[in-house]
C-alpha positions as CSV (number, residue, x, y, z in Angstrom):
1,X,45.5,94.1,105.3
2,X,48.3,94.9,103.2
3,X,47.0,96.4,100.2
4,X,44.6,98.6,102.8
5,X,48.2,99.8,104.2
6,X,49.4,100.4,101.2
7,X,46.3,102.3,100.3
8,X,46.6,104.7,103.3
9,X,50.5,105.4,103.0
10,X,49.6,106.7,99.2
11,X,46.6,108.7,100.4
12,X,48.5,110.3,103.3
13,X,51.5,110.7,100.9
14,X,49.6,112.5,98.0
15,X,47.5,114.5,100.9
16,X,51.3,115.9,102.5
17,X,52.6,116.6,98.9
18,X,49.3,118.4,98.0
19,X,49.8,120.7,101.3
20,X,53.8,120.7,100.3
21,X,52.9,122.4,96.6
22,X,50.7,124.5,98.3
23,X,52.6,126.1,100.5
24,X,55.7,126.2,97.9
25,X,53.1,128.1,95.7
26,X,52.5,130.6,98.4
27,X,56.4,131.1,99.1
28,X,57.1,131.4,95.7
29,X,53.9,134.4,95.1
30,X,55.6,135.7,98.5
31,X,58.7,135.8,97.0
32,X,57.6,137.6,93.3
33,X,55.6,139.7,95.0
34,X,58.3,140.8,97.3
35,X,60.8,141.2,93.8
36,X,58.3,143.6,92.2
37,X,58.2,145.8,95.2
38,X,61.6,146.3,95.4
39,X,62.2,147.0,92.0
40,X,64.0,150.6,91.4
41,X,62.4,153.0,89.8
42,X,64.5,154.8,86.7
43,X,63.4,157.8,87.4
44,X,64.7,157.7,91.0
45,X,68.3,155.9,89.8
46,X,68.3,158.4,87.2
47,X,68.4,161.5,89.2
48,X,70.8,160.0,91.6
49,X,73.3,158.4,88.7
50,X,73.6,162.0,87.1
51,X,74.2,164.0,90.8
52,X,76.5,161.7,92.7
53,X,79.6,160.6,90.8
54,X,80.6,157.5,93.5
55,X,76.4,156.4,92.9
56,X,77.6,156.3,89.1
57,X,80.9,154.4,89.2
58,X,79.1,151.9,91.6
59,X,76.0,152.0,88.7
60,X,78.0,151.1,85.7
61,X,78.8,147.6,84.9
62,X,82.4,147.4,84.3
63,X,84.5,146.7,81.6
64,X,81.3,148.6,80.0
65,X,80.3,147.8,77.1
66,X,81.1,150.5,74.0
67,X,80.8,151.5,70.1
68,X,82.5,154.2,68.7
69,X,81.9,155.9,66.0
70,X,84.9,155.1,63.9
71,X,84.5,151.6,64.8
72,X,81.9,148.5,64.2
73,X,83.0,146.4,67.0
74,X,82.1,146.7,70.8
75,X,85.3,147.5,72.6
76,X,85.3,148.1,76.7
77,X,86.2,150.7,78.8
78,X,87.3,150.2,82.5
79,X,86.5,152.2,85.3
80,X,89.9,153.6,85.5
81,X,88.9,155.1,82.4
82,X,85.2,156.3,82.9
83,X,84.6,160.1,82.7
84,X,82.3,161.3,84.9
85,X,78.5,161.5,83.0
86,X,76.0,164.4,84.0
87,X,73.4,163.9,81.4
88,X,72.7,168.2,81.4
89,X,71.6,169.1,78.0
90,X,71.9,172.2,76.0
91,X,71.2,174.1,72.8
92,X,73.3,171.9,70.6
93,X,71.4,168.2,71.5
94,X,68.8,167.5,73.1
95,X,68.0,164.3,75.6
96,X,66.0,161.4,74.6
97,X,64.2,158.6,76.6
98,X,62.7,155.4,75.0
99,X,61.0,152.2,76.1
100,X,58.9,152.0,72.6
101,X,57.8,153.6,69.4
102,X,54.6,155.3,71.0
103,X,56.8,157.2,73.4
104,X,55.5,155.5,76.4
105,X,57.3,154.3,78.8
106,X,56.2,151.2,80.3
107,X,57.6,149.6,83.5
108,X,59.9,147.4,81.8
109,X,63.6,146.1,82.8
110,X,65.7,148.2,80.2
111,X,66.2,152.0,78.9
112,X,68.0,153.7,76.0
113,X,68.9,157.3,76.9
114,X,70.2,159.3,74.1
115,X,71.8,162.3,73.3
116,X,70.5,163.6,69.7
117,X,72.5,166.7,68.1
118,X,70.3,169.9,66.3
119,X,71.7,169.3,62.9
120,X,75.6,168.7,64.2
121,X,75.7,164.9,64.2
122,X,75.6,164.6,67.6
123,X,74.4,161.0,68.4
124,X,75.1,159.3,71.9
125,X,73.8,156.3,73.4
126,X,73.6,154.8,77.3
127,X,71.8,151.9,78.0
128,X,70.0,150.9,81.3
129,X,69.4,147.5,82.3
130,X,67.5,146.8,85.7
131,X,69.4,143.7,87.4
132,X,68.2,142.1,90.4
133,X,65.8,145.1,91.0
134,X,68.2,147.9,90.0
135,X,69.4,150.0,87.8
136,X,72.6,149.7,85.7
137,X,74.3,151.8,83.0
138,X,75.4,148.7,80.7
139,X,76.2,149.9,77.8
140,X,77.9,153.3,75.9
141,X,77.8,154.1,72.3
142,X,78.6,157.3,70.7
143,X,78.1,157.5,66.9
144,X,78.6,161.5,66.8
145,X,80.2,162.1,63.8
């Protein structure tokens, strides 16, 4: 009699963990799902980081990250110290957006803008990360000579 208890308890128990992992597999695939919905699209963060200055300081992760060109070390700036970017280009450089070598840009959580000079040594990174969904400006390096 025993031994048949004890043979019910561990059926019923693996039966109720079985529906347990099922149902924590369905949360989970809820959940994911759910994440990639609400991921930001660059192209929307973009256009709002370059027109709306407060959108900006609230997109960059401060102390930012930063090279300059007369240095090999990453130094920080604060946001007490964070000029205003607009991203406009003009005859002197030109804008350049990569995700990989075959210039297309997959969905992927990271972006290097860049700033390229026509033959003036312009050179002038920002790169995107997307954190928790969205967009932020996490890095600024400007190797202009």
């Amino acid at each position: 009699m025993i031994t048949l208890g004890a043979f019910a308890l561990g059926y019923w128990t693996a039966i109720i963990k079985t529906s347990v992992d099922q149902k924590f597999d369905i949360v989970t695939k809820t959940i994911e799902a759910a994440n990639q919905t609400n991921r930001e699209k660059f192209d929307d963060f973009i256009y709002k980081f370059i027109s709306d200055s407060l959108y900006q300081l609230d997109r960059v992760k401060f102390p930012l990250r930063s090279i300059r060109a007369d240095s090999e070390e990453h130094g920080t700036i604060k946001k007490k110290d964070w000029q205003i970017v607009r991203l406009f280009g003009n005859d002197e450089y030109k804008a350049q957006l990569y995700d990989n070598f075959n210039g297309e840009l997959r969905d992927t959580d990271e972006r290097l803008f860049c700033w390229e000079g026509i033959e003036n040594g312009i050179s002038v990174q920002y790169k995107f990360k997307r954190i928790e969904g969205r967009w932020y400006l996490i890095e600024y390096n400007d190797f202009s000579d």
